[in-house]
Backbone as ProteinMPNN parsed JSONL, in Angstrom:
{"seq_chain_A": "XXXXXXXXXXXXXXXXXXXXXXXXXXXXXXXXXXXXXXXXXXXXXXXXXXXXXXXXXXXXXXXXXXXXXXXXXXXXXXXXXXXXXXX", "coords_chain_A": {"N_chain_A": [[-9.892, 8.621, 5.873], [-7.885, 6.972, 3.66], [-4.43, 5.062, 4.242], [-1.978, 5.145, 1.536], [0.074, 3.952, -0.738], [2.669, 4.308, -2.265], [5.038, 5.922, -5.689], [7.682, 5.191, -4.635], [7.607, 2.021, -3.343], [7.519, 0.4, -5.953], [8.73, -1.8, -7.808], [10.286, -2.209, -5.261], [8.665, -4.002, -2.811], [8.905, -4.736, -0.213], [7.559, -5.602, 1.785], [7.171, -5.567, 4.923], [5.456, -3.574, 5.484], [3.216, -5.454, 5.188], [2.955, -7.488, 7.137], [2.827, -5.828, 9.53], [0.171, -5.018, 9.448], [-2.552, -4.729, 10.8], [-5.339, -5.271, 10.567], [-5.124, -6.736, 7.899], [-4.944, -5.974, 5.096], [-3.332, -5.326, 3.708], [-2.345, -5.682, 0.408], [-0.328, -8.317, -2.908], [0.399, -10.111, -0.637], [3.772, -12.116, -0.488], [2.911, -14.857, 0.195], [0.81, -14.754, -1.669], [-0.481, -15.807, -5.18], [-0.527, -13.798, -6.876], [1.793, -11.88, -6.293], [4.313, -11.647, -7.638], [3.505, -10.803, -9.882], [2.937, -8.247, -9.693], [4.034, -4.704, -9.752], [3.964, -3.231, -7.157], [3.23, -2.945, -3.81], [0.039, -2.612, -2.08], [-2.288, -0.755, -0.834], [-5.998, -1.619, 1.032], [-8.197, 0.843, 0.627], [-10.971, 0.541, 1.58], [-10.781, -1.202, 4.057], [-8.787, -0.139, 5.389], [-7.688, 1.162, 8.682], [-6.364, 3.125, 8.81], [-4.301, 3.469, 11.206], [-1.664, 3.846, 10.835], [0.589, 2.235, 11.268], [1.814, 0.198, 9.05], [3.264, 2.373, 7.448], [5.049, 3.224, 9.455], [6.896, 1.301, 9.431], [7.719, 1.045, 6.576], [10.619, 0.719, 4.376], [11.323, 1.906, 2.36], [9.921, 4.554, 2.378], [7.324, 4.658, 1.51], [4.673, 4.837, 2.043], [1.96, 6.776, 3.144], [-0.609, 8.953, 4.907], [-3.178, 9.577, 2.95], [-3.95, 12.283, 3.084], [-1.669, 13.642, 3.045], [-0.042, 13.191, 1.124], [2.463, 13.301, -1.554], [2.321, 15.458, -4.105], [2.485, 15.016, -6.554], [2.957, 12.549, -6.387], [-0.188, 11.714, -6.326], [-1.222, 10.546, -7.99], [-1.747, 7.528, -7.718], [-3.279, 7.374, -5.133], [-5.452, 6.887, -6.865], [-4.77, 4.51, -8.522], [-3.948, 2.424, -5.918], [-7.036, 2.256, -4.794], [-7.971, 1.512, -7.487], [-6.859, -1.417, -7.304], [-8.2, -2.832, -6.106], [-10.904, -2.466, -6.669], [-11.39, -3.999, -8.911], [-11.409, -7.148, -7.867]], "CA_chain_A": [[-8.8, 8.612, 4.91], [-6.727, 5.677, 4.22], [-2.996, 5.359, 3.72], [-1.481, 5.409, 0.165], [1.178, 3.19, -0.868], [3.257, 5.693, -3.42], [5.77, 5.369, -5.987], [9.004, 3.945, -3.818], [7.376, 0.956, -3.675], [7.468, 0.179, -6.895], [10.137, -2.542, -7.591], [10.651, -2.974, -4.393], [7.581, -4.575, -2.419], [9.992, -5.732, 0.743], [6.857, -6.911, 2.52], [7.446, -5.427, 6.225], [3.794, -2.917, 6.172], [1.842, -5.991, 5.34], [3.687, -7.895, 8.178], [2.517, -5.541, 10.668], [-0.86, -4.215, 9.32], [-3.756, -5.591, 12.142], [-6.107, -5.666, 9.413], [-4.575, -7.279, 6.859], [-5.433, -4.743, 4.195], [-2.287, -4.736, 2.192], [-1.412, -6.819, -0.603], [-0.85, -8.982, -2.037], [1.664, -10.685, 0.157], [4.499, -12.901, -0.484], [2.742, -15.58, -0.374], [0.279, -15.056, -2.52], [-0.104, -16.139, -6.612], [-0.498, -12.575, -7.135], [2.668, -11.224, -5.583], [5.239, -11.723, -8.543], [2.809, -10.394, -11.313], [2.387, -6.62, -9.812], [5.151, -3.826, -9.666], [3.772, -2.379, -5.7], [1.676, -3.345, -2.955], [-1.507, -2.027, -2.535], [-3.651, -0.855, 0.365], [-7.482, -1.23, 0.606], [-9.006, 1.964, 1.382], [-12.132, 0.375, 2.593], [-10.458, -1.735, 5.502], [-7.724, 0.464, 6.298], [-8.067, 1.415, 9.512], [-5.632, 4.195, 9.259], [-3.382, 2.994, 12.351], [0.123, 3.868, 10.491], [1.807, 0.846, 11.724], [2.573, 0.15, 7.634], [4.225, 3.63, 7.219], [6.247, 3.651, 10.196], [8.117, 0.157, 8.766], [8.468, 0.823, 4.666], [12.186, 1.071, 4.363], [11.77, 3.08, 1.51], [9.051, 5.579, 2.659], [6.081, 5.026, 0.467], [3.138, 4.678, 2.55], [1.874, 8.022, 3.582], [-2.017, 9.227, 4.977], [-4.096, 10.5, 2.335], [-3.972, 13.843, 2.934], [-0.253, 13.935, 3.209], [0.313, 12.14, -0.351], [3.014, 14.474, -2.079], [1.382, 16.095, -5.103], [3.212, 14.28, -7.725], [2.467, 11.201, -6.266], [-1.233, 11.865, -5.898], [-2.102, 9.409, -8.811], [-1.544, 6.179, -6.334], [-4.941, 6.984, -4.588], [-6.97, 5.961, -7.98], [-3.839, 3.198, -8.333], [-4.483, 1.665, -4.962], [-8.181, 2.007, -5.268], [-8.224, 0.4, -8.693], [-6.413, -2.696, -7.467], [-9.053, -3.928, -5.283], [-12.383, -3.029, -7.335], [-11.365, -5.44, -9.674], [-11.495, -7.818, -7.2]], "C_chain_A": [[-7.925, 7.377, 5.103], [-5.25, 6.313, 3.873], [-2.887, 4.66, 2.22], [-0.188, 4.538, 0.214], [2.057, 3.968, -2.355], [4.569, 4.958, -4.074], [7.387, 4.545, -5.632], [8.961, 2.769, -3.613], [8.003, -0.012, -5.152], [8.887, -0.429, -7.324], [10.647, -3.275, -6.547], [9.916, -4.084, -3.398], [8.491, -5.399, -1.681], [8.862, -6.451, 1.881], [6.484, -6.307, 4.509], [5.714, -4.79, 6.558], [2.665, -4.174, 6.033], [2.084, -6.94, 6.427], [3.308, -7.591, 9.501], [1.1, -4.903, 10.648], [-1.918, -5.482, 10.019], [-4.524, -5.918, 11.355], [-6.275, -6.811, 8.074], [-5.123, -6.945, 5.531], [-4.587, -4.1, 3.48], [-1.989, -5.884, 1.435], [-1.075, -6.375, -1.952], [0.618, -9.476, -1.401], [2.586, -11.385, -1.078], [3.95, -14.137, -0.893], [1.581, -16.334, -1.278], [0.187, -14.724, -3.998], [0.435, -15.074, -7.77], [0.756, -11.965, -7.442], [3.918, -11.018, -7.097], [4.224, -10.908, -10.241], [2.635, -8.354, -11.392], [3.421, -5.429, -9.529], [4.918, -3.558, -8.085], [2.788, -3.39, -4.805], [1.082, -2.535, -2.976], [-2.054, -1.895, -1.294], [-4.972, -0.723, 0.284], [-7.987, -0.381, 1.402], [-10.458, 1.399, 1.946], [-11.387, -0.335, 3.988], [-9.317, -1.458, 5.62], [-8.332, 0.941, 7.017], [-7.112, 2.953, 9.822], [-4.609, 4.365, 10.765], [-2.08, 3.726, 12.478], [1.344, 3.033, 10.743], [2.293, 0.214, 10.148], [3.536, 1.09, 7.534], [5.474, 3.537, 8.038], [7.313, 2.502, 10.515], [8.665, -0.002, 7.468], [9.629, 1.156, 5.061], [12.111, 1.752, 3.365], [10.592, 4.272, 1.379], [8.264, 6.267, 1.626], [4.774, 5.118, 0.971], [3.029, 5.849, 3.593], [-0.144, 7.979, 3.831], [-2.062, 9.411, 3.933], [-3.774, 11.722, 2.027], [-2.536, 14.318, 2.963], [0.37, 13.592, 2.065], [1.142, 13.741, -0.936], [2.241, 14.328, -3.371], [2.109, 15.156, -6.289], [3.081, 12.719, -7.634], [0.351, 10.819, -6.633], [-2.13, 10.482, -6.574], [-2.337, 8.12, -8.281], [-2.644, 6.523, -5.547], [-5.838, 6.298, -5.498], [-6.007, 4.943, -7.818], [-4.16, 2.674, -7.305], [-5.822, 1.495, -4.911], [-9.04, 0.936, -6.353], [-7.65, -0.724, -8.287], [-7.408, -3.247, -6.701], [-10.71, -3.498, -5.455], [-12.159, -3.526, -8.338], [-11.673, -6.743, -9.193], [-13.405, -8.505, -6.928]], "O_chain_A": [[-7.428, 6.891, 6.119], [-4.929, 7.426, 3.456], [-3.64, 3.759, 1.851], [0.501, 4.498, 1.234], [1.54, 3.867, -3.467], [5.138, 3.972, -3.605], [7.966, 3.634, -6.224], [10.023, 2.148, -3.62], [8.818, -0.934, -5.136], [9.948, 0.191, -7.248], [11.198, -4.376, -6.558], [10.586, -5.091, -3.172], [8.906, -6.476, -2.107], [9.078, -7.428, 2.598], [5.54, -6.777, 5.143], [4.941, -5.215, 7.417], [1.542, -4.103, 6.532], [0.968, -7.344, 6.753], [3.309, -8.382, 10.444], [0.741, -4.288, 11.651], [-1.984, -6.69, 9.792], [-4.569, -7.144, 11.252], [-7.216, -7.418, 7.562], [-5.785, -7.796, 4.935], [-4.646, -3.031, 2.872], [-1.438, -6.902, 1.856], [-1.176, -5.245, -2.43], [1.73, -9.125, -1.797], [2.311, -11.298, -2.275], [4.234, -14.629, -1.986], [1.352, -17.51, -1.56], [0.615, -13.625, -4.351], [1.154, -15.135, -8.767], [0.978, -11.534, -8.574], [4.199, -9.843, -7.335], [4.622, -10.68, -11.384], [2.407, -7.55, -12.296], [3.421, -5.485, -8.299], [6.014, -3.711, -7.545], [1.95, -4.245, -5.091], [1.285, -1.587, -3.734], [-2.308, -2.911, -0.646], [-5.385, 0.182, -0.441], [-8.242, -0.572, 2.591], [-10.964, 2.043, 2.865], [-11.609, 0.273, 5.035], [-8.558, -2.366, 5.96], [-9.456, 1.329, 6.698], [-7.198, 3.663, 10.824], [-4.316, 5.474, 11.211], [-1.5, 4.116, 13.491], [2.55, 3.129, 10.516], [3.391, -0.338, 10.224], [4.705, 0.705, 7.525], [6.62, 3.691, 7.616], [8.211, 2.521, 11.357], [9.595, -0.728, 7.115], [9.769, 1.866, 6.057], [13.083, 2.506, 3.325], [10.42, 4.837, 0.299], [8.248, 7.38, 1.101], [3.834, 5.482, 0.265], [3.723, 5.957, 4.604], [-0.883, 7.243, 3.176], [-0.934, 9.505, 3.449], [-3.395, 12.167, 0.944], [-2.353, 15.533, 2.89], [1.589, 13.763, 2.102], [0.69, 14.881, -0.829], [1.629, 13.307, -3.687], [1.149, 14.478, -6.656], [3.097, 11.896, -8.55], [-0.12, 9.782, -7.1], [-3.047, 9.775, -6.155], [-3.447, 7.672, -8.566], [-3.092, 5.447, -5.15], [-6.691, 5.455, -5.22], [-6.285, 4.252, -6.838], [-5.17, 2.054, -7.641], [-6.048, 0.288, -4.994], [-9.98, 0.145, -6.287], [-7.945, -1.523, -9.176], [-7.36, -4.477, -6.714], [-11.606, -3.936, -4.734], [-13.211, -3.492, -8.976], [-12.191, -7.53, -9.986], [-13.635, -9.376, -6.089]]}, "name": "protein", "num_of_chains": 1, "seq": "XXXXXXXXXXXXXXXXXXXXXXXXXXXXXXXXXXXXXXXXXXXXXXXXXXXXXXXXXXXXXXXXXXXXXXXXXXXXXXXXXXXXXXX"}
């Protein structure tokens, strides 16, 4: 299961979970072309490693496991998913 990046994001994208993610399996960053065009960041469920070192820095407590995703959020698994098989 990966982690979920949920609606609190949204707007805000302050940058800190992709900062500390070992992987580098959130975007897209800051400084890339991307970054200004997309409302949230995004995690890739294939190379999350599931760590939680993203979660336990959002300041506004959007990035949750999987299986912990509140129900109303739930739609942000296909949303994160879909941003990186376009790719």
């Amino acid at each position: 299961m990966a982690f979920i990046i949920a609606q609190p994001c949204i707007g805000e994208k302050s940058g800190e979970c992709f900062q500390v993610c070992p992987v580098d399996c959130i975007h897209p960053r800051q400084d890339e072309p991307e970054f200004d065009q997309v409302e949230q960041l995004y995690i890739d469920p294939v190379n999350c490693i599931n760590c939680g070192a993203c979660a336990s820095v959002c300041p506004v407590e959007a990035i949750y496991p999987e299986e912990d995703l509140p129900e109303e959020w739930k739609s942000f698994i296909e949303i994160n998913a879909k941003h990186y098989q376009k790719e």
